[in-house]
Backbone as a printed PyTorch tensor [residue, N CA C, xyz], in Angstrom:
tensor([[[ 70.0890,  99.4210, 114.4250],
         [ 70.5810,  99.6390, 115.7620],
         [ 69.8720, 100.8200, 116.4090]],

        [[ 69.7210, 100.8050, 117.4200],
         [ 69.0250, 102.1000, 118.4660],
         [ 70.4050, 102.5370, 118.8580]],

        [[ 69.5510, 103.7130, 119.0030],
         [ 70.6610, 104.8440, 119.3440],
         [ 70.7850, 104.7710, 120.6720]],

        [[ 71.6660, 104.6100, 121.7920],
         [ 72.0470, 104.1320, 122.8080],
         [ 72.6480, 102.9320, 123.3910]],

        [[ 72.7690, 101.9920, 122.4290],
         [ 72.8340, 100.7860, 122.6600],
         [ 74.8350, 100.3870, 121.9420]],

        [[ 75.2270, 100.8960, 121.0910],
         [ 76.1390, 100.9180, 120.7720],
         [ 77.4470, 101.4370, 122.1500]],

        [[ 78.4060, 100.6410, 121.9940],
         [ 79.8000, 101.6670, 123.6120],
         [ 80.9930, 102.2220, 122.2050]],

        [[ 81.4970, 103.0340, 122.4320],
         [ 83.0360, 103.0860, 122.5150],
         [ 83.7600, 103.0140, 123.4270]],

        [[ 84.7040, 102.2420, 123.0520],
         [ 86.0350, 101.9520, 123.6760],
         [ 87.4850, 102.0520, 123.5950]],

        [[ 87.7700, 103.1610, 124.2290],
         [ 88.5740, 103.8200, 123.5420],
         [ 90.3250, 103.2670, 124.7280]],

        [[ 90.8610, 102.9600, 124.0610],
         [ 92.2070, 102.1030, 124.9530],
         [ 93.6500, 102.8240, 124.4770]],

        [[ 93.9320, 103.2430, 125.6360],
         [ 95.0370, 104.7180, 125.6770],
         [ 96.5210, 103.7170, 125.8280]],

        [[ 97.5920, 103.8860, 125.0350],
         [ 98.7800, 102.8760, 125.8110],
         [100.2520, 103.8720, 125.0550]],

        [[101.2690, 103.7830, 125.9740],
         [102.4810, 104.5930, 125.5430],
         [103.5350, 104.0100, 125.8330]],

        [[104.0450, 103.9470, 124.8250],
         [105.1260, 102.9050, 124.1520],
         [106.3350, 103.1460, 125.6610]],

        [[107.2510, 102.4130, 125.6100],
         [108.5820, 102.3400, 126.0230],
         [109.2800, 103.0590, 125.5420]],

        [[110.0490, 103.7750, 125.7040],
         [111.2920, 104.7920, 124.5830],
         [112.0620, 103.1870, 123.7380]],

        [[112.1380, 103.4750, 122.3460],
         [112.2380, 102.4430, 121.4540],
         [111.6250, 101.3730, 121.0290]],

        [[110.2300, 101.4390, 121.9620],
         [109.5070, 100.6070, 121.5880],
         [108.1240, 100.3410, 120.4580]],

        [[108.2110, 101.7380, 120.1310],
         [106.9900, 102.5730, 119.0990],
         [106.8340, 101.5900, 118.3160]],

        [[107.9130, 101.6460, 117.4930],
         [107.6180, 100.6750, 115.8590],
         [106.6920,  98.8930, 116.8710]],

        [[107.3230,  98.6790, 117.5270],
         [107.6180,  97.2520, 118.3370],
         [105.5490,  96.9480, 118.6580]],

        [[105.0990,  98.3670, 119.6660],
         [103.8110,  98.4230, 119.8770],
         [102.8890,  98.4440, 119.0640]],

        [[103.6140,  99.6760, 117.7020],
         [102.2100,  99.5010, 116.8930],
         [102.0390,  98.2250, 115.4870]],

        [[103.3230,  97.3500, 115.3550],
         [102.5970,  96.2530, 115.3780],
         [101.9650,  95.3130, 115.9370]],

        [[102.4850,  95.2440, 116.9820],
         [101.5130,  94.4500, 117.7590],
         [100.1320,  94.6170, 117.8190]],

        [[ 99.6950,  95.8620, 117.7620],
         [ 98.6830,  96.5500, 117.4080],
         [ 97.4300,  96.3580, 116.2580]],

        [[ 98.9620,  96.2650, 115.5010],
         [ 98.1840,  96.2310, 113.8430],
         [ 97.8680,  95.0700, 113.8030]],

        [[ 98.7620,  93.7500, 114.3590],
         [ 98.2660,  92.5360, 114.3490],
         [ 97.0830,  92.4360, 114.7860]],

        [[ 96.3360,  92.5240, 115.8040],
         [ 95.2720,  92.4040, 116.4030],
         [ 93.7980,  93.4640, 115.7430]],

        [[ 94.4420,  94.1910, 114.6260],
         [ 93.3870,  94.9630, 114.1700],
         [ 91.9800,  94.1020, 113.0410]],

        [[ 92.4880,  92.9670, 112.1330],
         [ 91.8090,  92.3860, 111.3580],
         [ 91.1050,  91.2890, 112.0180]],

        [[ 91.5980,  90.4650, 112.7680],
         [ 90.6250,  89.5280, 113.8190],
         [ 89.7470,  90.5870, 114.7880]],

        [[ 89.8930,  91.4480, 115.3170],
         [ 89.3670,  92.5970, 116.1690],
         [ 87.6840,  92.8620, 115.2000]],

        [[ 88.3590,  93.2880, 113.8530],
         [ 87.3890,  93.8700, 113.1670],
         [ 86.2210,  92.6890, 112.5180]],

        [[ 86.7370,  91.6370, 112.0480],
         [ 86.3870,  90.3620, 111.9070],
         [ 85.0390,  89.4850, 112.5830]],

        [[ 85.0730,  90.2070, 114.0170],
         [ 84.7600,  89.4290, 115.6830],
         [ 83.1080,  90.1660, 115.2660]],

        [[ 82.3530,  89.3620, 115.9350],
         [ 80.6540,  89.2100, 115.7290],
         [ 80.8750,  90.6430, 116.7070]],

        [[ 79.9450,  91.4650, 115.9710],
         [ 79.1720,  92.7870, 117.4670],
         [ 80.1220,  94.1280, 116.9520]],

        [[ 81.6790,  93.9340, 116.3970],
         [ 82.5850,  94.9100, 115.8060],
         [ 82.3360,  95.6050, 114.9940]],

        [[ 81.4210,  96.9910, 115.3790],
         [ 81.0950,  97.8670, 114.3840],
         [ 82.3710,  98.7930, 113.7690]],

        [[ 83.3050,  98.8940, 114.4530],
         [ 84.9010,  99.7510, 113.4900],
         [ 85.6390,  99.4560, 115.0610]],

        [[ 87.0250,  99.6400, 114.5520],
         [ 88.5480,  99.4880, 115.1210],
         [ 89.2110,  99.9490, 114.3080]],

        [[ 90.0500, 100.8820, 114.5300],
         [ 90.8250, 102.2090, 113.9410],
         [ 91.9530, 102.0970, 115.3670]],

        [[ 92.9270, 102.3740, 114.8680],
         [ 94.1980, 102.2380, 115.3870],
         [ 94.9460, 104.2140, 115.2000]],

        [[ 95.2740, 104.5610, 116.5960],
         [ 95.3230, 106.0710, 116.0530],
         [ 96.9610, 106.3100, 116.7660]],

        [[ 97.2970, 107.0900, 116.3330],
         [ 98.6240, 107.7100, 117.1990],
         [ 98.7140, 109.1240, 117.2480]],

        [[ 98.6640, 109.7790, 118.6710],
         [ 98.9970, 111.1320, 118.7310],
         [ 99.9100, 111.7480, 117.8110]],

        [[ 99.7540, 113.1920, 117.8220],
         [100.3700, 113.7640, 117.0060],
         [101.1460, 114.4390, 117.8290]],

        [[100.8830, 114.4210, 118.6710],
         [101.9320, 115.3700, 119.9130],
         [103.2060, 114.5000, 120.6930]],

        [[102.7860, 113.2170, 120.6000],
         [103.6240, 112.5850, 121.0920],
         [103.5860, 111.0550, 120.3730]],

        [[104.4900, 110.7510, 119.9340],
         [104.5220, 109.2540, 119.0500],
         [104.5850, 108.2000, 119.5200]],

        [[104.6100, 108.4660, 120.8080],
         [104.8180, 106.8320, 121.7800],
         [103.2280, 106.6030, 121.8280]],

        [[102.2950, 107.6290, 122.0610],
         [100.7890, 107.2310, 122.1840],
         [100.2090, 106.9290, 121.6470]],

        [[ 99.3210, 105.3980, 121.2820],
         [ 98.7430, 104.8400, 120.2090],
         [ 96.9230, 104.9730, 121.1860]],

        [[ 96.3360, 104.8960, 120.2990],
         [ 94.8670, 104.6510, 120.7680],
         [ 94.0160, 103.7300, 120.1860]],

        [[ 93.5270, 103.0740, 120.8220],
         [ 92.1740, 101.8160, 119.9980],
         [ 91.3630, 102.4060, 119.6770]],

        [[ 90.5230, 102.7610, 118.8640],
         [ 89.2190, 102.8150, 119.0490],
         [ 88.0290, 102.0240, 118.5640]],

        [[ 87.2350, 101.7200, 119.6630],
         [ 86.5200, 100.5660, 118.9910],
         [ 85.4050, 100.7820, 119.4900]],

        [[ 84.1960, 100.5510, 118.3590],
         [ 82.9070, 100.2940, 118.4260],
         [ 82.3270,  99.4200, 118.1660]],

        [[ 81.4540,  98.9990, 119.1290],
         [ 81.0940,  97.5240, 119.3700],
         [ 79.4520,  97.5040, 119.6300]],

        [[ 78.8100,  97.0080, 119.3930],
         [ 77.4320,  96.6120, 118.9920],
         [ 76.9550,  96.8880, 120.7000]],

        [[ 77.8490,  95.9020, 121.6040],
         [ 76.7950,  95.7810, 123.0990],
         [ 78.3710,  95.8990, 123.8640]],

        [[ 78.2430,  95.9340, 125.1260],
         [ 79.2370,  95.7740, 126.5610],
         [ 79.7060,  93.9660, 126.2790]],

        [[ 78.7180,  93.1420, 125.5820],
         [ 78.9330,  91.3650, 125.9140],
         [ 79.8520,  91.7860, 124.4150]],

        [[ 80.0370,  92.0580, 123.4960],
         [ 80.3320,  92.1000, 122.4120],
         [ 81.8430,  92.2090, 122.5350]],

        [[ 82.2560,  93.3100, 123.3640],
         [ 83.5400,  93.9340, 123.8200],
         [ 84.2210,  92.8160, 124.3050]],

        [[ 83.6680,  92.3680, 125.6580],
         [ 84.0060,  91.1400, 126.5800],
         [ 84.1220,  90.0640, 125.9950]],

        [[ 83.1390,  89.5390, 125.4500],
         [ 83.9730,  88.5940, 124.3510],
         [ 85.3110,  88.9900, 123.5820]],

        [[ 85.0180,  90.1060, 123.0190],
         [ 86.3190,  90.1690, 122.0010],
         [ 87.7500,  90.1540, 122.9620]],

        [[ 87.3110,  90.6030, 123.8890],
         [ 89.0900,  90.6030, 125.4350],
         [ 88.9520,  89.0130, 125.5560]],

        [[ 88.2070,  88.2320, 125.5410],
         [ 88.9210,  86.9020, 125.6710],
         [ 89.4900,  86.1430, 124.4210]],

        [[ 89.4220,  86.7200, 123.6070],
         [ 89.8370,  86.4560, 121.8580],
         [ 91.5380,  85.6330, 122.1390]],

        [[ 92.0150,  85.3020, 121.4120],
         [ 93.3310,  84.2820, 121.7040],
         [ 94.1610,  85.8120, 121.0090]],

        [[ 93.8450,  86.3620, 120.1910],
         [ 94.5680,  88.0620, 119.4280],
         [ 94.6700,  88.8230, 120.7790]],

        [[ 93.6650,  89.0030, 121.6150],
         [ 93.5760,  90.4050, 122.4210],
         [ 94.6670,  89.3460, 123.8330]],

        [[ 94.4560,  87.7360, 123.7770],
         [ 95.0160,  87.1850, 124.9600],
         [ 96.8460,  87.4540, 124.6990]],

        [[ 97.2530,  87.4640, 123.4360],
         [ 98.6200,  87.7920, 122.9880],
         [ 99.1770,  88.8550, 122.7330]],

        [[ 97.8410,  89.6750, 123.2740],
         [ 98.3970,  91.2070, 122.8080],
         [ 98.6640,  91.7410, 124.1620]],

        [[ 97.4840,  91.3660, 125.0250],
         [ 97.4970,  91.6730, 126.5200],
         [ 99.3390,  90.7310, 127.6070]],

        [[ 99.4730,  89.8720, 126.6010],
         [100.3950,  89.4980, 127.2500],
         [102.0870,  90.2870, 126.8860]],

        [[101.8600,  90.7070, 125.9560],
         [102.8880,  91.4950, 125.4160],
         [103.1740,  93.0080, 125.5950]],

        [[102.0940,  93.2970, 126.3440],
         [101.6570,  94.9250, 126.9400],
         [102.6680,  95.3700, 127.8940]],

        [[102.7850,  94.0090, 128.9140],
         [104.5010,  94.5070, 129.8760],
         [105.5800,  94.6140, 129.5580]],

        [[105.6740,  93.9770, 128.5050],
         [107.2840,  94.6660, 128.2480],
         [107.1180,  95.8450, 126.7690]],

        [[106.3450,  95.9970, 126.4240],
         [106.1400,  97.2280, 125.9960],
         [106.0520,  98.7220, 126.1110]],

        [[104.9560,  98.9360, 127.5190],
         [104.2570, 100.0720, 127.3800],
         [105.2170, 100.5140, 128.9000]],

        [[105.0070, 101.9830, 128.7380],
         [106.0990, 102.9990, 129.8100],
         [105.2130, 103.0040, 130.6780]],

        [[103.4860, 102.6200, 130.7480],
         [102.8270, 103.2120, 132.0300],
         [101.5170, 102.0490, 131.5630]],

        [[100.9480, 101.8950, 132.6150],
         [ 99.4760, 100.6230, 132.3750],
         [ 98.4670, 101.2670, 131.0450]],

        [[ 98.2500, 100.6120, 130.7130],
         [ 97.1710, 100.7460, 129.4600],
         [ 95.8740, 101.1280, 130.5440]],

        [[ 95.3250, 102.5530, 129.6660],
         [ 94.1650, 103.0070, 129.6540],
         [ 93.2410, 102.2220, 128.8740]],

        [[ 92.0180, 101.9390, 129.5130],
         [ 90.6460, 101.7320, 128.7660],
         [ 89.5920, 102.1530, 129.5550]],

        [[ 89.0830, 103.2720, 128.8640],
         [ 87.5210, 103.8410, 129.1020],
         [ 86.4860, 103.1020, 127.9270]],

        [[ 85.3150, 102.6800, 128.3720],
         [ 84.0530, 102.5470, 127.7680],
         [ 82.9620, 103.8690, 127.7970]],

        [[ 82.4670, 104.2680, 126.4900],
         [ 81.5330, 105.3500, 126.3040],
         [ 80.4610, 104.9320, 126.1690]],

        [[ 79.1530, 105.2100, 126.3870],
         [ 77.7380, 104.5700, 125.7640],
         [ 77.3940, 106.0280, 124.7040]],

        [[ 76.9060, 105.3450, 123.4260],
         [ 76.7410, 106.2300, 122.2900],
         [ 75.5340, 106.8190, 122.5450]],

        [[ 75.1810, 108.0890, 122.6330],
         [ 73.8040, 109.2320, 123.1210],
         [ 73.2500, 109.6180, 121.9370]],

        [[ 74.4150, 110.1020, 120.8320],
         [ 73.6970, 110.6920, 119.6960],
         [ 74.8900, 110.6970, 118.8110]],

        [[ 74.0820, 110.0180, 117.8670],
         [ 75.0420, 109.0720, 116.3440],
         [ 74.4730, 110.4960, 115.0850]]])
């Protein structure tokens, strides 16, 4: 791989009050097909330490088409549909381009 060519994608989301346990499986479900998916260099599943409702994706992915494919996945289509009655505020997602590995 060249160095530049790799994104992170890093996807910010905060639970509902009682909904923690509820989000981060949903979460976890979608972590082994995620990692599985052609272009998926790592997916790591994180949760603040300051606050427990905040879970984070993080995912590195080969190209930008790599990512986009993986959001139309039938995992990310059941996860995205389950995001509204979950999360207290819209899901964050920033994309990074990798400079220096």
């Amino acid at each position: 791989m060249t160095v530049g060519t790799d994104i992170i994608v890093l996807a910010a989301a905060k639970a509902k009050p009682g909904k923690e346990a509820e989000l981060e499986r949903a979460w976890r479900e979608v972590a082994a097909p995620t990692r599985a998916q052609p272009g998926c260099v790592q997916f790591s599943l994180l949760r603040s330490t300051e606050d427990r409702a905040i879970f984070v994706g993080f995912e590195r992915w080969e190209s930008e088409e790599d990512h986009q494919t993986h959001l139309q996945g039938a995992h990310m289509q059941k996860l995205m549909g389950r995001m509204a009655e979950l999360l207290a505020e819209p899901l964050t997602v920033v994309a990074y381009e990798v400079l220096d590995d």
